[in-house]
C-alpha positions as CSV (number, residue, x, y, z in Angstrom):
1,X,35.8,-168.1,-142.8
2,X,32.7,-169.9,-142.5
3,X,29.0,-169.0,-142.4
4,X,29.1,-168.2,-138.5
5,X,32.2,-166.2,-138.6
6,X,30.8,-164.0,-141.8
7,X,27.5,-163.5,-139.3
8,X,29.1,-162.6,-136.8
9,X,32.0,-160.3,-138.8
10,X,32.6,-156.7,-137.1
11,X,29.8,-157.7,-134.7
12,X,30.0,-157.1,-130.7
13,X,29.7,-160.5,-128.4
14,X,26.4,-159.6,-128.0
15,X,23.3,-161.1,-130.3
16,X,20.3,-160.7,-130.4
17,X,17.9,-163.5,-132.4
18,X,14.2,-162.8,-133.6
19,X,11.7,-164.6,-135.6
20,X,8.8,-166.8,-135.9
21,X,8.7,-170.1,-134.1
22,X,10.3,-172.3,-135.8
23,X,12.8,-170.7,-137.5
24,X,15.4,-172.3,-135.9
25,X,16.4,-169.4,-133.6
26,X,17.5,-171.8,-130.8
27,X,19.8,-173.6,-132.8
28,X,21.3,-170.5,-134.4
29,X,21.4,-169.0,-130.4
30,X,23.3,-171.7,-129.3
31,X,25.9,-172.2,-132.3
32,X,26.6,-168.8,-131.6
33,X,27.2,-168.7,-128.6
34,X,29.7,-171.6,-128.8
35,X,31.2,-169.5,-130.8
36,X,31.2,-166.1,-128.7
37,X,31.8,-168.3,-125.4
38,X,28.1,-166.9,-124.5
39,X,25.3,-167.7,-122.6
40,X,22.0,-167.9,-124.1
41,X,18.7,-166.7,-122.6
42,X,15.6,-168.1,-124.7
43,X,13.1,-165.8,-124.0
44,X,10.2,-168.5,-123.8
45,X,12.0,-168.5,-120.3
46,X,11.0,-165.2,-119.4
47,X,7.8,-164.3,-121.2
48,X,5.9,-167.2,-120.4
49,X,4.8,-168.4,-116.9
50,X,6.9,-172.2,-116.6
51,X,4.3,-175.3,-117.3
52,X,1.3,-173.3,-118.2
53,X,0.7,-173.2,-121.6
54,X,-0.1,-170.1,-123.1
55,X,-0.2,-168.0,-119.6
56,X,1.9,-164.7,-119.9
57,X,4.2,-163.6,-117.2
58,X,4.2,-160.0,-115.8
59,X,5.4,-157.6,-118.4
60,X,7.7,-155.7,-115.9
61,X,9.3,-159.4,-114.6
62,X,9.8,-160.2,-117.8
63,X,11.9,-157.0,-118.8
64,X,13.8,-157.1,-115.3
65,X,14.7,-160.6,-116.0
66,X,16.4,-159.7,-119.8
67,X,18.1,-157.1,-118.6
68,X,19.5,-158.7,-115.2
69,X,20.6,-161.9,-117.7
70,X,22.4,-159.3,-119.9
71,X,23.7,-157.1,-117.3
72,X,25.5,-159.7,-115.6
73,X,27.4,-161.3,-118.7
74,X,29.7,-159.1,-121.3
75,X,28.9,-162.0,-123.8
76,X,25.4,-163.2,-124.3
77,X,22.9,-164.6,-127.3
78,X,19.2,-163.6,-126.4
79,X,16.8,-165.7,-128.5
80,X,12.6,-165.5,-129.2
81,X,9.9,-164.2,-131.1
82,X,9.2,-161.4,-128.6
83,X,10.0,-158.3,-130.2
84,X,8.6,-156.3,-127.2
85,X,11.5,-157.8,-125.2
86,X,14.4,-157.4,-127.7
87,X,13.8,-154.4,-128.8
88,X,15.2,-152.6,-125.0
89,X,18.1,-154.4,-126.0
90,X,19.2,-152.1,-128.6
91,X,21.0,-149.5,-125.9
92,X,23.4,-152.6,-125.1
93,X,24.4,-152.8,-128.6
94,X,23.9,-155.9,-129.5
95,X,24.3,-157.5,-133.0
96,X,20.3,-158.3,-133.9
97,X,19.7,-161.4,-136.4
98,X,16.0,-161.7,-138.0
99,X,15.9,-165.2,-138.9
100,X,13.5,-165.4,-141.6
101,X,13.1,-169.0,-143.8
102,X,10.1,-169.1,-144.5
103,X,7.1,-170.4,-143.2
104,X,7.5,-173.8,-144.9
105,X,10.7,-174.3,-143.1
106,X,9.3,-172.9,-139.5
107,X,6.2,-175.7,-139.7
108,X,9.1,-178.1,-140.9
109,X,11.2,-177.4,-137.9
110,X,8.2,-177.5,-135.4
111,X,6.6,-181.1,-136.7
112,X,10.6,-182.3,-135.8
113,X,11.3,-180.2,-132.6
114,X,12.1,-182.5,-130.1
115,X,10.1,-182.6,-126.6
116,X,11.1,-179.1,-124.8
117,X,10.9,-180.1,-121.0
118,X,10.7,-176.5,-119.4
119,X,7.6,-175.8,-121.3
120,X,5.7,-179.3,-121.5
121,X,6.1,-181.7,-118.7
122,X,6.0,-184.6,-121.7
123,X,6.3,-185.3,-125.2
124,X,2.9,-186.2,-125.0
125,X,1.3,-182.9,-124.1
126,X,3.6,-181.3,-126.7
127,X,2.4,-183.2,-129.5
128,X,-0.9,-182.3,-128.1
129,X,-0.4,-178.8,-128.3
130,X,1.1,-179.0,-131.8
131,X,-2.0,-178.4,-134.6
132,X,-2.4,-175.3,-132.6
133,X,1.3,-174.9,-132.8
134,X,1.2,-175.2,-136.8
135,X,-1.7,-173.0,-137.1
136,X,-0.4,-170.0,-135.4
137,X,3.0,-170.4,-137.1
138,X,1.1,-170.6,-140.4
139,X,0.0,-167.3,-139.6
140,X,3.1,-165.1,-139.4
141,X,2.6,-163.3,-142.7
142,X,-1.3,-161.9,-141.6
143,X,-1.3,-161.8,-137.5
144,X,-1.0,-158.5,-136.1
145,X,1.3,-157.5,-132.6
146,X,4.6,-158.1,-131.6
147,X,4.9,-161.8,-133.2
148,X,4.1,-160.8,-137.1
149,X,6.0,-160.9,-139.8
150,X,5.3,-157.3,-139.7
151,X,6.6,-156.0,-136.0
152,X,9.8,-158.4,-136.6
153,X,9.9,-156.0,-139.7
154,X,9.3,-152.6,-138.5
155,X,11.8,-154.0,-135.5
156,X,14.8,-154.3,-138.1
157,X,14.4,-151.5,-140.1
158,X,14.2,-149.2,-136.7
159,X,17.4,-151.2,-135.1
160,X,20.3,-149.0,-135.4
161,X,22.8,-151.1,-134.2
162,X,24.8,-153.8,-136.1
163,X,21.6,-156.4,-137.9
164,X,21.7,-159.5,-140.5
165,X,18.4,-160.7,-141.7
166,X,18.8,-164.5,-143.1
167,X,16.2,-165.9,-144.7
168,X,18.2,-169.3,-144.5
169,X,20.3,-170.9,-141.2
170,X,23.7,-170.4,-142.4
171,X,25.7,-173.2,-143.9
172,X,26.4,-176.1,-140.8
173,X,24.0,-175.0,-138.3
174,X,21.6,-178.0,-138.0
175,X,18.4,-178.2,-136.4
C-alpha cells in the first residue's frame, strides 16, 4: 500500500484539501484524484473574480458554484485555502485533508510554482505579484479569518467526518 492509498484508507471518493498557499494542495488534489477517477475543483476558481488580482467574487456565487461542482459528480477532490467554502462541504461527507508542512516548505513551493494562466495572464505579472505572495504566506501562523493557521484549525477539530492532517506531502507526490 503506498502513501496515497493509506490517505485515502476507509475514506469516501470524496476529498476535501485545505491549507495555506503553498502547501502543495494542488498537487496532492490532483494525485488524488487520479487515484479516485475524480475531478478536481480548485477553489481559486470560484472565490476569486478570473484575471483580477485580489478581487473577491460574490459570496453566494461562490457557494452555488461548490456545491453545483459537487452535486453533479459522485467522485470529486475540492482544493483551497478557503475554509468558508469547505466547510458546507461537511454534509456530503467528504474525506477532509489539512495539509500542513510548514511555512518553510509553502514559501518553497510558491518561489517554484510555475506560471498559473487562469489567475495571471503571464509569468511576468506573476512573478510580480510574488514578494506580496511570500509575505502573506509568511503570515499563516499570526493572520486572523478564514486563511490562518488558526481557522484551518478550529475547521479540523469541528469536522466530523473522515480527516488526515499531514504535515508532509506523502511519499511520491511531487510538486
Amino acid at each position: 500500500m503506498d502513501a496515497l492509498d493509506e490517505l485515502l484508507d476507509g475514506a469516501p471518493p470524496r476529498v476535501a484539501v485545505v491549507g495555506n498557499a503553498g502547501a502543495g494542495k494542488s498537487t496532492l488534489a490532483r494525485a488524488l484524484a487520479a487515484r479516485l477517477g475524480a475531478e478536481v475543483l480548485d477553489l481559486d476558481g470560484v472565490y476569486w473574480e478570473p484575471r483580477r488580482v485580489a478581487e473577491r467574487r460574490d459570496v453566494a456565487r461562490a457557494h452555488a458554484d461548490v456545491a453545483a461542482f459537487c452535486d453533479a459528480r459522485e467522485r470529486w477532490v475540492v482544493e483551497g485555502c478557503y475554509g468558508e467554502l469547505i466547510e458546507p462541504l461537511a454534509a456530503r461527507g467528504p474525506l477532509l485533508v489539512w495539509l500542513d508542512p510548514g511555512t518553510e516548505a509553502c514559501l518553497r513551493h510558491c518561489r517554484a510554482r510555475p506560471w498559473e494562466p487562469a489567475k495571471f495572464a503571464s509569468k511576468a505579472e506573476q512573478d510580480a505579484h510574488l514578494g506580496a505572495l511570500l509575505a502573506w504566506v509568511a503570515e499563516y501562523d499570526a493572520r486572523a479569518g478564514e486563511l490562518s493557521r488558526g481557522a484551518h484549525g478550529a475547521l479540523f477539530e469541528a469536522w466530523t467526518g473522515p480527516k488526515r492532517r499531514l504535515e508532509r506531502e506523502p511519499e511520491g507526490v511531487v510538486a
